[in-house]
C-alpha positions in Angstrom: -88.9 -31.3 49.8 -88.1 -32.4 46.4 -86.4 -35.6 47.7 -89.4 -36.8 50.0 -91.3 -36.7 47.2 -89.1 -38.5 45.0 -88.2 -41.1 47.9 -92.9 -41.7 48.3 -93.2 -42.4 44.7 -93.9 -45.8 43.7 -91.3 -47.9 42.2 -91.6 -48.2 37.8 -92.4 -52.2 38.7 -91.5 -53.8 41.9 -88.4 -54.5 42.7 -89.0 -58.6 42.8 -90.5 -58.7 38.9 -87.3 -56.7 38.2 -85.0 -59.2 39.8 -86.5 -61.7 37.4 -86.6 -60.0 34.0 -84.1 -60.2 31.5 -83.0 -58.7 27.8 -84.1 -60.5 25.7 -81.3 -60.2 23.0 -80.1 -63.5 21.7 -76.8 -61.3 20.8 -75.7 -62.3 24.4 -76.3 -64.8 27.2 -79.7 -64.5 28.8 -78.3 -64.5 32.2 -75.9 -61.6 31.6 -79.1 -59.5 30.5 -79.8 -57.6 33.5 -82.1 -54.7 33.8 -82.1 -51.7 35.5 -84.4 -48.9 35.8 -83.9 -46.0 33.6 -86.9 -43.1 33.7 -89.7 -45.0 32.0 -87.3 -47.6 30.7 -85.5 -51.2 31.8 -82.3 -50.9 30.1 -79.6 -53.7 29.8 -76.5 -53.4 31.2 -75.0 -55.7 28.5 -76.2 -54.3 25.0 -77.8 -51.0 26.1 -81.1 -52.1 24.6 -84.5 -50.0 26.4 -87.7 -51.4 26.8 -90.7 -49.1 27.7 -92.6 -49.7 31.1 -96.1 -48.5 31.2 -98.9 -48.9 33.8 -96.1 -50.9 35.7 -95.8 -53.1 32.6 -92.7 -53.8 30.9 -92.5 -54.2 26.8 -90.0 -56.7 26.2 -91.0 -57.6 22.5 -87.7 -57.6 20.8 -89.4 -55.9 18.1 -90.1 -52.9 20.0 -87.0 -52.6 21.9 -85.1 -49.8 21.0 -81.2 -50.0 20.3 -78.9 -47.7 21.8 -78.2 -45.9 19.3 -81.3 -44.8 17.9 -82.0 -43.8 22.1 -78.6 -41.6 21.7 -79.9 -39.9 18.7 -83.2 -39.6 20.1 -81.1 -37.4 23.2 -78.8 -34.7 20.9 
């Protein structure tokens, strides 16, 4: 039952606005920035950066994005 709730629940943001966001890290090529959906986070699959999603709203100030390491810290 677990999974039929999982599978109802609405998506963090919808999957078009996700299609078009990107990191926003000049360390690398805007275009190789892709997100993807981690819990309440859009994390890049290039530098590992997170950016919080709230109300369906993604934070993609630079200044508030939070490097992976201080995210595997944050874990241990």
């Amino acid at each position: 039952m677990a999974d039929s709730d999982a599978r109802s629940a609405p998506p963090l943001i919808p999957d078009d606005f996700l299609a078009i966001l990107r990191c926003v890290n000049d360390d690398h090529p805007r275009d190789d920035g892709v997100l993807r959906i981690e819990g309440d986070f859009l994390v890049c699959t290039v530098c590992g950066y997170r950016y919080k999603v709230e109300d369906g709203i993604p934070n993609m100030l630079w200044e508030d994005a939070i490097p992976p390491s201080r995210e595997e810290a944050a874990r241990s």
